[in-house]
N, C-alpha and C positions, 0 to 999 in steps of 0.2 A: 504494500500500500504506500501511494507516493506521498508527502508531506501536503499538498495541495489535497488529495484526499482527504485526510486525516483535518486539517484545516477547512475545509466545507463543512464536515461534522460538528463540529463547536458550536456551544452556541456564543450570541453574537457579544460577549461579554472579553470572552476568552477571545477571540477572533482580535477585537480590539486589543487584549497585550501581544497578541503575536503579532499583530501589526507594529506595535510600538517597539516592542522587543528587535524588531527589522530596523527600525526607524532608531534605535539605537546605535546598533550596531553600525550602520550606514555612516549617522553624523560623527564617528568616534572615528572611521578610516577615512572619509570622502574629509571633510572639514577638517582639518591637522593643520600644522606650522606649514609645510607647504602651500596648503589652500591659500591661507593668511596674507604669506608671503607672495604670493604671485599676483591676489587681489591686490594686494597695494601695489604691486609692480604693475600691472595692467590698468590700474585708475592713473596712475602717475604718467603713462605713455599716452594715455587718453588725453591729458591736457598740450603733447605735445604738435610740432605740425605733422602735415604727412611726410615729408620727406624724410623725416626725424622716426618717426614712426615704419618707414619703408625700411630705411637704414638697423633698425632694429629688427627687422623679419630679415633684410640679407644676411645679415653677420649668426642670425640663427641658420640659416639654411646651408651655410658655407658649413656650418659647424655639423648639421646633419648629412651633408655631403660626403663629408672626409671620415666620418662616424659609419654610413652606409658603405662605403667600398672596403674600409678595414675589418669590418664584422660580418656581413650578410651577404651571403657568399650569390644571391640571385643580384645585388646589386653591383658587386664588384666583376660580374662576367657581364652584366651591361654595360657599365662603366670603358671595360675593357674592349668589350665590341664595336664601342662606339668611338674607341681613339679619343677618351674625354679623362682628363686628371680632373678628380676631386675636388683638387684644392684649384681650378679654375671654373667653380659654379659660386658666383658671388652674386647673381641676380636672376631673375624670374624669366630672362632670355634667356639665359645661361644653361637652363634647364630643359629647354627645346631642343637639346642635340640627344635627350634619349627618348625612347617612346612613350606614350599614353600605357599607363599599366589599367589591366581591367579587372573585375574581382574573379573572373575564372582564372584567370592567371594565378592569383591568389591560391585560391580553392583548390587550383592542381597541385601544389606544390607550396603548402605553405608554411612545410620545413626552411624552405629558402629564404624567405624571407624574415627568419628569427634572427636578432643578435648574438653572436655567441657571447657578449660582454654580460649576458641576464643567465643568472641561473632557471630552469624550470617552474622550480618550485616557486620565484618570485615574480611568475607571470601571473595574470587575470585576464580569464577568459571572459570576451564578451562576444552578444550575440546580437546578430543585426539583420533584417531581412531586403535593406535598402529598398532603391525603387522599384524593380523589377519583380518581388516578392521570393527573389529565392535567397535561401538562407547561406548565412556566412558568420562562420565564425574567425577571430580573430584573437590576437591577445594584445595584453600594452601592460601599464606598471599604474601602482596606486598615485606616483606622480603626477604622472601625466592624469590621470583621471581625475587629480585635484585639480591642474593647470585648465582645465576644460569646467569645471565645474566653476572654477577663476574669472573664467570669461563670460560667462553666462550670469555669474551674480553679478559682474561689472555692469551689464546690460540692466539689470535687474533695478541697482541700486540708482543706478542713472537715470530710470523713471522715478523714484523716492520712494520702493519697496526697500524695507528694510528685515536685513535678515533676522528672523524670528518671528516676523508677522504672521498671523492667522493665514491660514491658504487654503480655499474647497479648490479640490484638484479633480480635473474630468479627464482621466486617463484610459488605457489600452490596460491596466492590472485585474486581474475577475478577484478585488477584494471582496467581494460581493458574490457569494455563491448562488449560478446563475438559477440554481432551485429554488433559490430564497422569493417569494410571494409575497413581503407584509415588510413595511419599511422597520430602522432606518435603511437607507440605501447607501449607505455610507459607512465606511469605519474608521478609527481615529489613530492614527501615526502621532501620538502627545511631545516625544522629544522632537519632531519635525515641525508640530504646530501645523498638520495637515489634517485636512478630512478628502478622504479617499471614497471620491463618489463613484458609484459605478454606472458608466456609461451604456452598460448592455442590458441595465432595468427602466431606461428609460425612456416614456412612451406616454400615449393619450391616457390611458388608465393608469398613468404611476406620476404625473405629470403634476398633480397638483399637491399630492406629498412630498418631491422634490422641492418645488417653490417655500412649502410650510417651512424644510427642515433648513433651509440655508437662511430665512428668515429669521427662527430660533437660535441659528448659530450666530448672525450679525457679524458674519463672514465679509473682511473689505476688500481681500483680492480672490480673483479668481484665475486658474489656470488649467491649461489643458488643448484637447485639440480643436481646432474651430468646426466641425461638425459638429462634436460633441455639444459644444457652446452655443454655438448657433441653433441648435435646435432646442436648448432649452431658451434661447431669447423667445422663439417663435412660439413655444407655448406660454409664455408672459406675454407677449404681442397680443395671443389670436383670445385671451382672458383679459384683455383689456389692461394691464397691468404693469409694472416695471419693478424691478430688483437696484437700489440704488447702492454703486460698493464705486472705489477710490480705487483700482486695476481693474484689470482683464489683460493676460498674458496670454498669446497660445506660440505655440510652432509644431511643428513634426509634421503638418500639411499645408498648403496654399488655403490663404484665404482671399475669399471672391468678396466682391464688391458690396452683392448681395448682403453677404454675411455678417461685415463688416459694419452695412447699414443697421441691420437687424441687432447688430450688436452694441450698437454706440444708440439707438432705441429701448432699448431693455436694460441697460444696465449704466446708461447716464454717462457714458465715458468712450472716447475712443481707444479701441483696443489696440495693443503693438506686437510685438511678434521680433522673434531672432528663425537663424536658419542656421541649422548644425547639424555635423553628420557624429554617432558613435566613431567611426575612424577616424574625426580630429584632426580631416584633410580640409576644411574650410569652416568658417562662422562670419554671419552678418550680421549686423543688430540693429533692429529700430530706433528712433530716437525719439524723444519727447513730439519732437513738431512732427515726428510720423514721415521719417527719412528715415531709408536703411543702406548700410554703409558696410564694406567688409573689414572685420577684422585683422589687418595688417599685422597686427603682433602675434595672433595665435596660429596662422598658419602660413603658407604660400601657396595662392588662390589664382590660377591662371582662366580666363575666357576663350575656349578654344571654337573655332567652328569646326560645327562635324558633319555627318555625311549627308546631313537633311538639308544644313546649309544652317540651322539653326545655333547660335552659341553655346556652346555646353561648359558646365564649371567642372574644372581638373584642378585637383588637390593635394596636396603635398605636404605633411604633418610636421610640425617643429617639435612638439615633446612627445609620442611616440616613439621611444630609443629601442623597447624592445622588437618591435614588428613595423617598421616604420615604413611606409606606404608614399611613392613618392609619382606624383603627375598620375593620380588616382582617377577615374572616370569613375562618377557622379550619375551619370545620367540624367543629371537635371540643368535645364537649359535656362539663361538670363538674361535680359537685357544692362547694359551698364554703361554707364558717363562719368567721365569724372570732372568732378570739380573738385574748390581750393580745398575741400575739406577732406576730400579724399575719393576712393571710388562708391561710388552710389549705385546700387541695385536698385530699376528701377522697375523692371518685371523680370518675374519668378516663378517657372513654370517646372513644380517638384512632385511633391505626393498629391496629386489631384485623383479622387475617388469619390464615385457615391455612396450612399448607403446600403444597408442589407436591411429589407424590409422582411422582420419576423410573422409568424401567424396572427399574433395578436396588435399585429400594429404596430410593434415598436420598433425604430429604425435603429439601427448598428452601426456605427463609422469608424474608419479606422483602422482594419484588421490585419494588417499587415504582420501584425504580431502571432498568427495563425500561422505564419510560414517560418521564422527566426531561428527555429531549429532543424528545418527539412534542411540541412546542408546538400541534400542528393536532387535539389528541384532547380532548375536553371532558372526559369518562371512560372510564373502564375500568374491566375487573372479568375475574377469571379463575374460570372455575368448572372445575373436577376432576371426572371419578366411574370412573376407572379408571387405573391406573399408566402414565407413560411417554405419557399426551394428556390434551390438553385446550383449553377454547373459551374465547378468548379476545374479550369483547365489549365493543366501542367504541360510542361517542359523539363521532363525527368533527364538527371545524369544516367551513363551506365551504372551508375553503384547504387541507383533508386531499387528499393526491394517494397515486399508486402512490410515490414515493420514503419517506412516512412509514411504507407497509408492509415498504417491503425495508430500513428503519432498523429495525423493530420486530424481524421476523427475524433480524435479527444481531444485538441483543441479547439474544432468548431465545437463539441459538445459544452465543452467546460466553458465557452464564449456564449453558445447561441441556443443550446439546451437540446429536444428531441425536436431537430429542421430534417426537412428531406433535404437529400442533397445527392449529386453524380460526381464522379471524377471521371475527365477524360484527358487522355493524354496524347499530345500536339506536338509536332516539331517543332515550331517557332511560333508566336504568338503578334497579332498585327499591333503595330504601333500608332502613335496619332500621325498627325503630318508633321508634328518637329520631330518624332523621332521617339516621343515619350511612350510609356506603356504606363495603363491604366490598370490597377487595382483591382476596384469594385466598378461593376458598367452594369447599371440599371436602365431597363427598359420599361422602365414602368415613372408615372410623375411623383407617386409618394417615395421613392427612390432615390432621384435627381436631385444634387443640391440645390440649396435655393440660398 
């Protein structure tokens, strides 16, 4: 019996210290002298110009360069192949004399890519299903994972969230076990100062107990992904009604215009947003006047055009030492200008999906989290066109077996509860016309964002 078992069993009291009991553990490695240290490092670069700010992401890159050919034996036979010394990569041109790396490259071979400078045993595996929904795993150091969490509170505080504040968070976690029928819908992370809403109870019939309970909490920011958010605006909208709180954070999807509106509607504020990948090859952050701008300091962030003709971001990680991933393809494509302040993102076309409309109504967004462990799936894609099913179509590696289908199964069940559903399996999978692949594709209107 898996822990996640055994944790749906609880009742909802217990559920709540195993939450926090996470939520411990978490602040006590993520948030360290590190963290600290790099947040102030990273507010203090923020006041500088960009060139000043540029100069500090080259003199890291130089440093990742010469760090990459002496340890990671996949970069130093690129290096070599490409007649390129290390120690002359001092700028983000400089970096164009090796190829775009893609994450099956990874995925084949992703011995090659580890530093022998990290012991094993001082790696942390994390897991990511990017845009494409096929799974990857990867590893990095608790460093770097502060350095990233660094940048992200920078953004943070720079709207005047302050660490420690109250947070209802509408996440991809099933804190919420999806048998569970009768609120809270929520569970409470106490050393995080979170309450962990769950997204997958969320619906016409669950809609106005949701409302109650964020109201009882007097909750001032809120965070999470803009489906998730946006559709509780829309059941405050379509009730007449409004939630009035001092944030609204989201990222980990595209927010549309739509949403956006719906959002600064319902909750009295316009909402901001960063754009960050798990692999720490790129961040962009909002700003107060609702400009977003990339982070220079945290990585090296190239605009390539690709085969659509569309510009794609390629990424190339600065604190990443153990598996460090360098002119990373993204898959996701931007538009950007620069001005004096720096470069500006000014459209952003990344995790764009619709919802998964269940039997009783309640839509799902998000799921990408459904695939994070299939490492044997190249892609996925789920298409909808009637409540309560739908087909679910891969792009299996050779090493796909029957156990990555009964993995896939218990996480749409553990997400979406007893849904029909098909699996079929695809050689490739159609893209949009820049190039993107879609998620979730609803054919239906209560499906389709709004």
């Amino acid at each position: 019996m898996d822990k996640m078992t055994v944790y749906g069993r609880l009742p909802v009291f217990a559920q709540n210290w195993a939450c926090s009991l996470e939520g411990m553990r978490i602040e006590r490695s993520r948030y360290d002298k590190v963290f600290w240290d790099k947040l102030r490092e990273y507010e203090s670069l923020a006041q500088k110009s960009f060139d000043e700010r540029c100069a500090y992401r080259d003199a890291q890159l130089s440093k990742m360069a010469i760090h990459c050919y002496r340890t990671v034996p996949h970069w130093r036979r690129v290096f070599d192949d490409a007649g390129l010394n290390p120690a002359s990569v001092r700028t983000l041109d400089d970096l164009q004399k090796i190829p775009v790396l893609t994450k099956e490259e990874v995925k084949a071979n992703p011995e090659g890519f580890l530093s022998s400078d990290f012991m094993e045993k001082k790696l942390i595996s994390q897991h990511t299903s990017g845009t494409t929904g096929g799974g990857f795993v990867f590893y990095t150091t608790s460093e770097a994972l502060s350095a990233q969490w660094a940048i992200w509170w920078r953004y943070r505080r720079s709207l005047g969230i302050s660490y420690g504040d109250d947070c209802a968070v509408f996440g991809g976690r099933t804190v919420v076990p999806i048998a569970c029928r009768r609120a809270p819908y929520y569970r409470v992370n106490r050393p995080s100062r979170q309450f962990l809403f769950s997204q997958y109870h969320l619906g016409g019939s669950t809609a106005d107990e949701y409302i109650a309970e964020l109201r009882k909490l007097r909750v001032k920011w809120l965070h999470g992904y803009p489906s998730a958010l946006a559709l509780l605006a829309h059941f405050l909208l379509d009730r007449g009604e409004s939630l009035e709180v001092d944030h609204v954070t989201l990222g980990a999807e595209n927010l549309l215009e739509s949403q956006e509106s719906a959002l600064k509607e319902a909750f009295h504020v316009s909402p901001r947003q960063h754009y960050g990948l798990s692999e720490a090859v790129a961040n962009f952050s909002q700003d107060t006047g609702g400009d977003m701008y990339v982070d220079e300091e945290f990585a090296a962030v190239e605009f390539v055009e690709n085969e659509y003709g569309a510009t794609e971001v390629v990424g190339t990680t600065l604190t990443n030492y153990a598996m460090p991933l360098l002119r990373y393809q993204t898959h996701d494509t931007a538009e950007v200008e620069q001005t004096t302040f720096g470069r500006k993102v000014v459209a952003l076309d990344g995790r764009l999906e619709d919802y998964v409309v269940l039997s009783d109504g309640s839509r799902v967004g998000r799921l990408d989290h459904l695939f994070k462990d299939l490492v044997n799936v190249v892609e996925a894609q789920i298409v909808q066109d009637r409540p309560g099913a739908f087909v679910v179509t891969l792009v299996p590696n050779r090493d796909y077996s029957e156990s990555d289908t009964l993995l896939l199964d218990k996480e749409i069940r553990d997400r979406m509860g007893d849904v029909e559903y098909a699996v079929e399996f695809v050689k490739a999978i159609p893209r949009t016309a820049s190039g993107k692949l879609r998620l979730v594709v609803s054919r239906m209107d209560e499906g389709t964002l709004r």
